[in-house]
C-alpha positions in Angstrom: -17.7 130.4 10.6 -18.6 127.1 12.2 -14.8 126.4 12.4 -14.3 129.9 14.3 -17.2 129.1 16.6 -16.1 125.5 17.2 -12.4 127.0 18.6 -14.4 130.2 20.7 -16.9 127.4 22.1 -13.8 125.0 23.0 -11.5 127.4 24.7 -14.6 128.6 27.0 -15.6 125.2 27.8 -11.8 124.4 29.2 -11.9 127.6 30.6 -14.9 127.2 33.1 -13.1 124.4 34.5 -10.1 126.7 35.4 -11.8 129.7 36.4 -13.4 127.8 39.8 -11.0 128.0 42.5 -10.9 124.4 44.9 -12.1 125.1 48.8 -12.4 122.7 51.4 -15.5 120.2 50.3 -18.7 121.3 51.7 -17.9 124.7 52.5 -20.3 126.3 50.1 -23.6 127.5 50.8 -26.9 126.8 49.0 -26.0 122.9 48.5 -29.4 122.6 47.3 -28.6 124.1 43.9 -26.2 121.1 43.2 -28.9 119.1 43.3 -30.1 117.8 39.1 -33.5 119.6 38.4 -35.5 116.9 36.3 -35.5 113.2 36.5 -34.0 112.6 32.9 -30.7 113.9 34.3 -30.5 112.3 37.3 -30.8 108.6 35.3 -28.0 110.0 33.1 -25.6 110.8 36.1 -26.3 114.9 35.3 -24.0 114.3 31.6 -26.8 116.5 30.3 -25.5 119.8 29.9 -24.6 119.4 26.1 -27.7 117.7 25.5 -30.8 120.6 26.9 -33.2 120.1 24.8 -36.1 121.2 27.0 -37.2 123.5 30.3 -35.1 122.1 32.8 -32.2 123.2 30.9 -32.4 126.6 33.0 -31.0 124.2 36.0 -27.8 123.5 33.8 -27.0 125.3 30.9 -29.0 127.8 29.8 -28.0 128.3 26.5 -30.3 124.9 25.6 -33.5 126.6 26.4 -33.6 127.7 22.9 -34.4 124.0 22.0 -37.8 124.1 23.6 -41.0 123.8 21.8 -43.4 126.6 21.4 -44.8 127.5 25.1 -44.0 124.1 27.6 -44.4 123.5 31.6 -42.5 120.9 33.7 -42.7 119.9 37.5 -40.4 118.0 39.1 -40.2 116.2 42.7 -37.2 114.4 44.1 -38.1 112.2 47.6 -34.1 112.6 48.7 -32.3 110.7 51.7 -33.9 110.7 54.6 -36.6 113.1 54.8 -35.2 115.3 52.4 -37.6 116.7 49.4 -36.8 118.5 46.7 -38.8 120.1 43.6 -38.4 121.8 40.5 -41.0 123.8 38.6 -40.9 126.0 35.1 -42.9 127.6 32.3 -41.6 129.0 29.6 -41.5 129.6 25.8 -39.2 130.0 22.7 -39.8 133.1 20.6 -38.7 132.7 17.3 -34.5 132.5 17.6 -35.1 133.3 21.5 -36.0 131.8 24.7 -37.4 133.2 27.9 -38.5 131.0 31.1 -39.0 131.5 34.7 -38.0 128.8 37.7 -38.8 128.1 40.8 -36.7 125.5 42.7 -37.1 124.2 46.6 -35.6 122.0 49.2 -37.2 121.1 52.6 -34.9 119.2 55.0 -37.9 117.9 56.9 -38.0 118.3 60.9 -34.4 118.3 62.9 -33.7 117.6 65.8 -31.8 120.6 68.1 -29.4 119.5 70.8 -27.7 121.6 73.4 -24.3 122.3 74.1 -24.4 119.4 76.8 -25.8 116.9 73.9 -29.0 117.2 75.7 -32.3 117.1 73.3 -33.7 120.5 73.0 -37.0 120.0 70.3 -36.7 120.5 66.7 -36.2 123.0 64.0 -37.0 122.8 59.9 -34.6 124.3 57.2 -35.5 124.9 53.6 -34.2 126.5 50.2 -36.1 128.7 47.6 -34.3 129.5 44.3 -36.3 131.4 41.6 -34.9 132.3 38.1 -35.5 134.5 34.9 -33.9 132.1 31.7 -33.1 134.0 28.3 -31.3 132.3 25.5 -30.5 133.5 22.1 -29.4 131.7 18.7 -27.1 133.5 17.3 -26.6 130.9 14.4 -28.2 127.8 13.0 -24.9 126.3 15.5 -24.5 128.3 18.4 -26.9 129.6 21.5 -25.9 131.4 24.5 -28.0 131.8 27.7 -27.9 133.8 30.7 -30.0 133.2 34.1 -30.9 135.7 36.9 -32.0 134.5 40.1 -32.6 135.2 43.5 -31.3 132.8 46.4 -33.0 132.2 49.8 -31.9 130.0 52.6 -33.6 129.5 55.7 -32.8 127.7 59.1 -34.4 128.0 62.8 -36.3 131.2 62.3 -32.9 132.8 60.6 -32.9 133.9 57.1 -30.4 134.7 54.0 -30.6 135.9 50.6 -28.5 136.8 47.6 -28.6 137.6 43.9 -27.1 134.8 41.2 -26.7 134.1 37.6 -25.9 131.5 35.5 -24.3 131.9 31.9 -24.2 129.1 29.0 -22.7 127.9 25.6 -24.3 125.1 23.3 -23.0 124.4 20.0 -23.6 121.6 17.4 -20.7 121.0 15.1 -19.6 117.4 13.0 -22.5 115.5 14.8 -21.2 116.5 18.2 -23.3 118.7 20.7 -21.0 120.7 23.1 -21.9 122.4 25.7 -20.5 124.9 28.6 -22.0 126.7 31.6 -21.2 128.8 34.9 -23.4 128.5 37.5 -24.0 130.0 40.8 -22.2 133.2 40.3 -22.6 135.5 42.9 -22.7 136.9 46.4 -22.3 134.8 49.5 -25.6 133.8 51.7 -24.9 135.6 55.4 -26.5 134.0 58.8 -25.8 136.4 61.7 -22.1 137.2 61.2 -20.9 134.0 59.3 -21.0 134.2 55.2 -21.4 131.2 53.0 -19.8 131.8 49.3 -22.3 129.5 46.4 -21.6 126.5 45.3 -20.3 128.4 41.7 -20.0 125.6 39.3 -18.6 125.1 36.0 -19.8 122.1 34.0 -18.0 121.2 30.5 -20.0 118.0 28.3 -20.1 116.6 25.0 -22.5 114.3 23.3 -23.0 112.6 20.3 -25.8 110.4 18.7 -25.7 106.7 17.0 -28.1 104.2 15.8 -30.0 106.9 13.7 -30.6 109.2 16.4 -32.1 106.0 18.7 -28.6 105.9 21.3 -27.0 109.3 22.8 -24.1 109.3 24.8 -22.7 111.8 26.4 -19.9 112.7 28.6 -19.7 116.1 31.2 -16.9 117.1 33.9 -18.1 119.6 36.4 -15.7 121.3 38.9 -17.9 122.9 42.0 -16.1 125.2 44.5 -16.1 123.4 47.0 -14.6 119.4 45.9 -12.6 118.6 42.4 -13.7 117.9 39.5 -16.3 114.9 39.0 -17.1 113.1 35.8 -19.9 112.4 34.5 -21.0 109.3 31.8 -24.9 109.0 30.4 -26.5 107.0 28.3 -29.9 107.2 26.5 -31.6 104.7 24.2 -35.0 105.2 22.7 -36.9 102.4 21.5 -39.2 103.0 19.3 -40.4 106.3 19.6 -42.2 106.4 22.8 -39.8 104.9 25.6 -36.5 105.8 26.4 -34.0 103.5 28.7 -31.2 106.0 30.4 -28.4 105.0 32.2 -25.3 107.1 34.0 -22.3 107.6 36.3 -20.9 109.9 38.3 -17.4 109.7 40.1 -15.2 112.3 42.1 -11.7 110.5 42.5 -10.1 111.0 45.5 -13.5 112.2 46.7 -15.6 108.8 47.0 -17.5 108.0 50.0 -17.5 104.8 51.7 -21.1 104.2 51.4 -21.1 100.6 49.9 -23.9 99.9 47.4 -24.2 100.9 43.8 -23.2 104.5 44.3 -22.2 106.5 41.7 -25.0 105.0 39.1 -28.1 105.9 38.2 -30.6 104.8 35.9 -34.6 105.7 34.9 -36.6 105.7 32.0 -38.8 108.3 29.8 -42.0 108.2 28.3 -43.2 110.3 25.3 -46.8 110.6 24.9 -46.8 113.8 22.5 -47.8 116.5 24.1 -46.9 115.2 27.3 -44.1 113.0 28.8 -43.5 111.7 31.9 -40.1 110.7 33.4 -38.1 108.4 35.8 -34.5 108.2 37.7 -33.3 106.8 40.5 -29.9 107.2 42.1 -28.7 105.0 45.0 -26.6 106.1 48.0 -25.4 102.7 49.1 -26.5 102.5 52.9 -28.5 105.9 52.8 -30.8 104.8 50.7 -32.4 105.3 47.4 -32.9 109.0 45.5 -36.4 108.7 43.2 -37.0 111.6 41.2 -40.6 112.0 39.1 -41.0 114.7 35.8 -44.3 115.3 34.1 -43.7 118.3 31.3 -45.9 119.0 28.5 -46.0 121.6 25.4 -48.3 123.4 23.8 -49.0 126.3 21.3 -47.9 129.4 22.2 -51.4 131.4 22.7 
């Protein structure tokens, strides 16, 4: 059975990769949803997909929200390049060999400045994103979970306004020590300002992990191939010490698709604390002369009432 599974779990996780057609980069709508949901990913350069073991899961492969305990919360908040914010909220709670959360994630883009057709100043305007999501996922063995998310989309700009429906769909399995994983994302319709349409950002993210040191290092490895760019790799590392703070470490790289920014770009790093009920999480990614991305978690779990 496991062997079956492992060969049905393999050929969908190279799949997903082929499935994504290649536009020009940037193209897409929605960047927003790109952007990693909880600050343990970001230190692990987003290789996390395999390794979902808790609410934010619903922000990269679903099918790990079966992993959570009992009935947990997170919140999330990214400060981003310049005056960029982003945050990330959830609740949700497993149900014997099934999972159900709902999501909320935003983006503001702060205050910009309008110019006219001349170059000419002409005030300011603010943009933001809203994405909210219902999560399900399902064990349908003591190896293998699927998951499935249905969201709504909004984009705003100037006073204008689009919308569309989205889902996600997700494969984790756990065979010979190895966590695989497997996910879609962004499928959907495009977001339409005026009379110009925007397709999603659909994404397909392939990763594999595996643990050493009884249980105390993880690494893990993902590729991810968006619409709009190639495919990017992504490396992560986490240690625990002890069994309260975790050290995390990662790496992302697009070749042929590296900016000149200069600086440590491409790394990331943060740490984790586990207080019990609670923990509390760090990651920082820089962006050589743009500056630094700092993204705070605080989740928590508690019996289901």
């Amino acid at each position: 059975m496991n062997t079956t599974w492992t060969a049905y779990g393999l050929a969908a996780a190279l799949a997903t990769l082929a499935v994504v057609p290649t536009k020009a980069a940037g193209t897409a709508g929605a960047q927003f949803l790109k952007v990693a949901a909880s600050a343990r990913a970001v230190a692990m350069g987003s290789a996390t997909s395999a390794t979902s073991d808790d609410i934010s899961s619903t922000q990269g492969n679903p099918a790990g929200l079966i992993n959570i305990k009992d009935l947990q919360f997170t919140a999330s908040h990214n400060q981003g390049l310049v005056d960029t914010q982003h945050q990330f909220v959830a609740v949700g709670s497993s149900f014997g060999d099934s999972a159900v959360a709902l999501s909320v994630v935003r983006m503001s883009y702060g205050s910009i400045e309008r110019y006219t057709a001349s170059d000419a100043r002409d005030g300011s305007f603010n943009a933001g994103s809203l994405a909210g999501g219902l999560t399900v996922a399902k064990k349908l063995n003591d190896s293998v979970s699927v998951g499935v998310t249905a969201k709504m989309v909004q984009e705003s700009i100037d006073g204008a306004t689009a919308s569309t429906f989205a889902g996600d769909v997700g494969l984790a399995m756990k065979t010979n020590g190895w966590e695989l994983g497997a996910a879609l994302q962004h499928l959907g319709g495009g977001l339409k300002f005026v009379q110009e349409t925007a397709d999603l950002p659909t994404t397909a993210r392939v990763s594999a992990a595996r643990h050493f040191l009884d249980n105390h290092l993880m690494l893990a490895v993902e590729a991810s191939k968006p619409r709009d760019n190639g495919v990017s790799l992504h490396g992560g590392a986490e240690y625990l010490m002890g069994s309260v703070v975790s050290f995390r470490g990662g790496y992302t790289a697009t070749p042929g698709n590296q900016a000149e920014l200069g600086g440590l770009v491409g790394l990331s790093g943060g740490l984790g604390l586990d207080l019990g009920r609670f923990t509390l999480d760090y990651g920082v990614q820089p962006f050589g002369d743009l500056g630094l991305s700092q993204r705070v978690s605080v989740s928590a779990h508690f019996a289901r009432l």
